[in-house]
N, C-alpha and C positions, 0 to 999 in steps of 0.2 A: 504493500500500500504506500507507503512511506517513495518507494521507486517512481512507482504511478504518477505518485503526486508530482514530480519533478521532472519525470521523462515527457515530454509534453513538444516532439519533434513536429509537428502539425505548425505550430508557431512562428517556425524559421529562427532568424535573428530578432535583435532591437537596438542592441546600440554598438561596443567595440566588435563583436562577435561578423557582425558584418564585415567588418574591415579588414580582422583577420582572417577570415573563410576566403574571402578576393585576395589576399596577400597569397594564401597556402594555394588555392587554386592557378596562380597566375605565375608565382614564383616557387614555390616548395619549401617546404617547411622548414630544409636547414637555414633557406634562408631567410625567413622569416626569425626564427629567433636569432641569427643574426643581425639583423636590423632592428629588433625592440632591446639586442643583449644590453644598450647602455642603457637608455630609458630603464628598463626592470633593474638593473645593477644592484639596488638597491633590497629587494626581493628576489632574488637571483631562479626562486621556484616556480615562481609568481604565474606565469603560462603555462608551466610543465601539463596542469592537468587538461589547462584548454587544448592545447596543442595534442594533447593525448588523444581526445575528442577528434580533434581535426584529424588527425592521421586515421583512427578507423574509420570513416566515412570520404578519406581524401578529399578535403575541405568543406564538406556540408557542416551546418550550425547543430545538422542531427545528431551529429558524435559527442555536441559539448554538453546537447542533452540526456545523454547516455551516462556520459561520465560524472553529471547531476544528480542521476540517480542512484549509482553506485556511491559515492560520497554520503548523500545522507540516507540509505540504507547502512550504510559503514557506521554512521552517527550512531543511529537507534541499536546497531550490536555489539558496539563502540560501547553504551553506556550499559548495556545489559550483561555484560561479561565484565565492564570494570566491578558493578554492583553482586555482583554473585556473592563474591567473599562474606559479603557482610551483612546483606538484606536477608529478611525472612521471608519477603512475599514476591512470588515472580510476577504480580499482577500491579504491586507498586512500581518497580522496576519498571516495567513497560511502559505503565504511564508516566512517567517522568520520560523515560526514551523516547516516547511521541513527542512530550512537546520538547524535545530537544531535535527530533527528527523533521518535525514539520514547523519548529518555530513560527506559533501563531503570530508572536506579539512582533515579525520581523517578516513583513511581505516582500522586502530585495531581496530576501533569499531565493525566492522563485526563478530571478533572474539569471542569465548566462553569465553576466559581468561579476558577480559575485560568487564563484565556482571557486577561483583562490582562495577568498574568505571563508569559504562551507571547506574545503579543505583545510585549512588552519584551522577552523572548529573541531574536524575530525580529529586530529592530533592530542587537542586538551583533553577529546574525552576515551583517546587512548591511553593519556599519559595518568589520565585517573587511574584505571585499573591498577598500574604499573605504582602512582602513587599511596593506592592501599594494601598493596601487596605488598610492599617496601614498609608502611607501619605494622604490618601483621607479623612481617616473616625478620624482617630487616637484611636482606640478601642486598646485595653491593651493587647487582646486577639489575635492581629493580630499580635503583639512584640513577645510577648509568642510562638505563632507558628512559626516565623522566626526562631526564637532559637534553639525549638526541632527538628525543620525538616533538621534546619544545622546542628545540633549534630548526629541527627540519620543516615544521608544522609555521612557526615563524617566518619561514624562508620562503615561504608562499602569500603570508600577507600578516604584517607585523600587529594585527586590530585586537587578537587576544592577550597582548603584552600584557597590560593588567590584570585582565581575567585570571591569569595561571597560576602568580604570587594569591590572589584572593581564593580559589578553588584551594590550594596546598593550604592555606591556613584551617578554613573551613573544614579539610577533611581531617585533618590536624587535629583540630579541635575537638573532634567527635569520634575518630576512632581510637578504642585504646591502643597504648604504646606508650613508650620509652621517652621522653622527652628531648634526648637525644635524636631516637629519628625526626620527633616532630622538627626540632630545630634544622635538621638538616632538611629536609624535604623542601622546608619553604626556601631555605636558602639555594636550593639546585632551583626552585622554582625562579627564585628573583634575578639569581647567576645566569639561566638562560634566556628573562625578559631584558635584562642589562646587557648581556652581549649581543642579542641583535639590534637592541638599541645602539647601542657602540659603533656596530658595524654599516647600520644602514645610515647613521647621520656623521659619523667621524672617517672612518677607515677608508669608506666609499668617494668621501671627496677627497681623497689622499691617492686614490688607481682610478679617479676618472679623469680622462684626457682633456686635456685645456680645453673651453669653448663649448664642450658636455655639460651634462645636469641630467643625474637621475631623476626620477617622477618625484621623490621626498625633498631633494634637495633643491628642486625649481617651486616647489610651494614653500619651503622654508623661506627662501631668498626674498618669496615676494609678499605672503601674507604671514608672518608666524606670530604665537599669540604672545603679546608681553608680558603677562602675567596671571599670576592664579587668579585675580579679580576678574580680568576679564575673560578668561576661561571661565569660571563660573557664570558670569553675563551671557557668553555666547550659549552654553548647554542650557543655562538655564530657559533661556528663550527659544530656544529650540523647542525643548519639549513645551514650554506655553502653546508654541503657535501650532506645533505639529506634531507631536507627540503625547495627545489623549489618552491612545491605547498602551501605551506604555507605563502612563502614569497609573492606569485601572490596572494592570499587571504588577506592578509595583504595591500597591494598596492590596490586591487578590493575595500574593505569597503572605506581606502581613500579616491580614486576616487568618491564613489556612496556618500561620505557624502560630497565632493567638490557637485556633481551637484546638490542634492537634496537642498543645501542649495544656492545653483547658481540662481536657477529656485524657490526659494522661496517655495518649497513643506514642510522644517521645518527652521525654526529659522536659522540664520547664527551664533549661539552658539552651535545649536544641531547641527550642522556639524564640526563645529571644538570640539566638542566633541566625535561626533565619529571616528572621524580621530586621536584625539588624543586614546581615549581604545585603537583603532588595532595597532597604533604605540606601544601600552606600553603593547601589547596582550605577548611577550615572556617573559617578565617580571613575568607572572604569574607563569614559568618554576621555581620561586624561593623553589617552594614546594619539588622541590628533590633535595635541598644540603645535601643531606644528604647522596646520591652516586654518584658517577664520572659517573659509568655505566650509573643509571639514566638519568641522564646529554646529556649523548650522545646517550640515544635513540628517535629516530624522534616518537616514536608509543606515547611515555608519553609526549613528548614535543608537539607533534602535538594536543594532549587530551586538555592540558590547554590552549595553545595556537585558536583553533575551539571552546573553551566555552566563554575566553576571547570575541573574535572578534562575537557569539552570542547576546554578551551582548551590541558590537558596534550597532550590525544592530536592535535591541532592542529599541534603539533611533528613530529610524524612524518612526516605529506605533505610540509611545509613545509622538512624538513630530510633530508629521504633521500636519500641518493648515486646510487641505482640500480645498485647492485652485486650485491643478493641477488634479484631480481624473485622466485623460486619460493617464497623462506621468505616474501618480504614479503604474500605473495598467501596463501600459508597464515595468518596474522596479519589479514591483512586479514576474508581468511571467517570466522574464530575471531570478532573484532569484532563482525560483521554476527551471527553465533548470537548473539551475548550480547543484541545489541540487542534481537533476535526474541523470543526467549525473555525477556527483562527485559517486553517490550510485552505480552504474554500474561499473566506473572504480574502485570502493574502494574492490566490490566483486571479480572483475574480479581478483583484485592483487593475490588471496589469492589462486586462482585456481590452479595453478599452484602446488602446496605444497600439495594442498589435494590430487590430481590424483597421484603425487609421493606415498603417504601414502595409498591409497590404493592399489595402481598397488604392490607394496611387502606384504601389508595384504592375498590380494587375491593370491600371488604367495606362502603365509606360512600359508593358510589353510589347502592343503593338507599337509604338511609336519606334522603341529602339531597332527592333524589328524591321520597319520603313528605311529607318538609317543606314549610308550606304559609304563606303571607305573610308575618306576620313572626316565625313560626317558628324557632328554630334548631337543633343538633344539637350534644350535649354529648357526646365521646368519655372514657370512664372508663378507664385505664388501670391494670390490676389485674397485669401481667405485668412491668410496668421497663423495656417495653421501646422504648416510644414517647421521644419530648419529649429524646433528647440527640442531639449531633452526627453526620449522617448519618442519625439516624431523625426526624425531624419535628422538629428545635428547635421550641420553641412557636411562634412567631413565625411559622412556615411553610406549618403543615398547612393552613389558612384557605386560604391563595393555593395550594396542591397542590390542593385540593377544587376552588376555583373554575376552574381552567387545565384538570385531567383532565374535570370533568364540566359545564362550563360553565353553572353553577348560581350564582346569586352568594348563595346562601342560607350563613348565621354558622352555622361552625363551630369549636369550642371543643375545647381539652387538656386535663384536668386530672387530680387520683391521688386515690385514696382515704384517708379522714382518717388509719389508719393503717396505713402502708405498710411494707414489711419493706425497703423496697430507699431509698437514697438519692435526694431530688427529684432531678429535673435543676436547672438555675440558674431561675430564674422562678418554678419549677413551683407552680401552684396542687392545694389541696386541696379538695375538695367531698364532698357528699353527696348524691345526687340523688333519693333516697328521702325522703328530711327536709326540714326547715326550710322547712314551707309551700311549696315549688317544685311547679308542675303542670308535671311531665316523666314523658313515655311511655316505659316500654321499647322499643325499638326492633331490637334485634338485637343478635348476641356473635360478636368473633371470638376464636377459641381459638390463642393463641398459646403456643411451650417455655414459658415462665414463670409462663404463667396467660391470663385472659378479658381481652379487651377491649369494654366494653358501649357499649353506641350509645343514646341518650337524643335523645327531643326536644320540643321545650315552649320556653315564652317566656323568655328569660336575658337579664338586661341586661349589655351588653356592659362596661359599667363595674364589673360587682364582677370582671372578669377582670382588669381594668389597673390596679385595685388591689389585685390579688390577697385579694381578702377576700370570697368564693366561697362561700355560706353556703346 
């Protein structure tokens, strides 16, 4: 189920996944990660699984959905196998797996662009297992793997850094052991969120090539946040403006670790334990001072935020007496709906933006089609509704054209001189009726906003990328 929910290849692309399926289709894959190796430098894993994707389907968007679904199927037996040691109930366990599987409270997960992220998630909650079995048994090899599994899990996208120190304490706290392991445990946990911090903002700009700038170190340069105050401003208005569901998730673990511990189902420590992670679950947001933008998007805040408060309800299995089985099974099911229902609305969000992405795919197959050597196809957008995040950034439709219709014929975005609606970031202006350009009408699609017209004729690809479109 958990697979299902993710495999969802009907879809195509939506955003970077475009770009890359046209890069792996047009050029091949060595050389594709070739040409993102500095970009990613900084995440050095960061593709690995897209590209994994790409390789079995030789560039279709279908293989990243595949590799989606193996990730968080990995999740949910990721957390069911960390929990065996210690849990009584394999029906708790589950339901904690689900909504770690299907992260309600986190709808980018559904997304292709977030595949590095949900593999880095895979890892923390490999490195659980690995970290309870290390306070049960205290085997040296069980340290050892906490390490590399956060370094490697890291190395694909650095967003659970905090998470992993907070998870080792948490389990720290609650299972028995030595105090010695506990102290070591969290310390291999903070040793492996400190060294890829180390690496990805120190080291890396020390082996990247003059004139370079990895993805971390080109948002550091230009927005990075000054300080805790205004990290605090930035997350905190985040979640006001767009992060509802997060904050009723947040308030939900409270509650559930008020009753569980009301009703004696765990310790009255392990509920004010887990009341306390979900309170201190946005704190984990600390991982992107390093952009403003960052800061204020719900998709990344909500990511740390849904792993945090996993690590709340994590407490429950971990710490339940077995004294209430009826109530805990009814908590348990409650869980499992929320997950269900979180997985449904998180897909449904997303729908909307695909059916736009195709309904102008589908209406600029025939056109590219028409187009004929070195031809191209200028799309005029009279509606608003093209060219921003989830409908075609500029940068994408090109490689959406070439991937859907396997046509590698130029096609081009741009808005009319004057537009009622604000550009997207890029957005070029043209006029395809003027300034000396031989461009054919070619077709309109009629979008809520207005027309979309279809143009095609000879465009040199440079007044795009200088945006001076005349």
């Amino acid at each position: 189920m958990v697979f299902a929910a993710h495999f969802r290849p009907w879809e195509g692309g939506l955003l970077e996944e475009w770009a890359l399926a046209r890069d792996w289709q047009l050029d091949g894959g060595f050389r594709v990660l070739y040409a993102y190796i500095e970009w990613t430098l900084s995440r050095p894993l960061h593709l690995l699984p897209t590209m994994a994707g790409l390789a079995i389907t030789n560039g279709s968007p279908t293989g990243i959905f595949g590799i989606m679904g193996i990730v968080a199927a990995g999740q949910f037996l990721a957390v069911m196998w960390a929990l065996r040691p210690v849990s009584r109930s394999i029906w708790i366990n589950a339901a904690v797996a689900l909504f770690v599987g299907l992260h309600p409270l986190w709808p980018a997960g559904y997304l292709q662009r977030f595949l590095p992220a949900q593999t880095s998630a895979l890892a923390v909650f490999i490195a659980l297992g690995f970290i309870i079995r290390w306070l049960q048994q205290g085997r040296t090899r069980w340290l050892i793997a906490t390490f590399l599994v956060l370094v490697l899990g890291f190395a694909a996208y650095q967003g659970p850094a905090a998470v992993a120190p907070l998870m080792a304490l948490t389990v720290a706290l609650v299972v028995p052991s030595t105090w010695r392991r506990k102290i070591a445990i969290v310390v291999v946990a903070i040793g492996a969120s400190a060294l890829i911090t180390l690496y990805s903002i120190v080291i890396v700009r020390l082996v990247t090539p003059v004139g370079q700038d990895s993805y971390e170190l080109s948002n550091i340069e230009t927005s990075v946040v000054k300080g805790p105050r205004e990290l605090v401003h930035y997350v905190a208005g985040t979640f006001i403006n767009s992060g509802n569901l997060l904050v009723l998730g947040i308030i939900a673990v409270v509650i559930l670790g008020a009753v569980l511990s009301l009703t004696r189902v765990i310790p009255y420590t392990a509920g004010w334990l887990m009341a306390g992670v979900a309170l201190v679950s946005p704190a984990c947001a600390i991982v992107f001072f390093g952009s403003i933008a960052w800061l204020q998007d719900i998709d990344r805040i909500g990511y740390t935020t849904s792993l945090a408060l996993a690590v709340a309800l994590i407490v429950w299995p971990v710490a339940a007496v077995g004294r209430q089985t009826r109530l805990e099974s009814i908590f348990a099911v409650a869980l499992a709906i929320v997950a269900l229902v979180g997985c449904v609305v998180g897909i449904a969000r997303w729908q909307p933006y695909v059916a736009t992405q195709h309904r102008l795919l589908s209406a600029l197959q025939p056109v590219v089609d028409r187009a004929a050597g070195d031809e191209g196809v200028v799309v005029v957008d009279h509606s608003g509704t093209f060219g921003y995040l989830y409908t075609f950034p500029l940068q994408y439709l090109q490689g959406a054209a070439i991937v859907a219709d396997g046509d590698p014929t130029k096609v081009w975005l741009c808005f009319p001189e004057e537009s009622s609606y604000p550009l997207p970031s890029g957005g070029v202006t043209c006029d395809p009726s003027g300034n000396g350009l031989d461009l054919t009408p070619a077709g309109t699609l009629a979008m809520p906003g207005g027309d979309v017209d279809f143009y095609i004729g000879k465009v040199d690809v440079h007044d795009f990328e200088t945006k001076e479109f005349k």
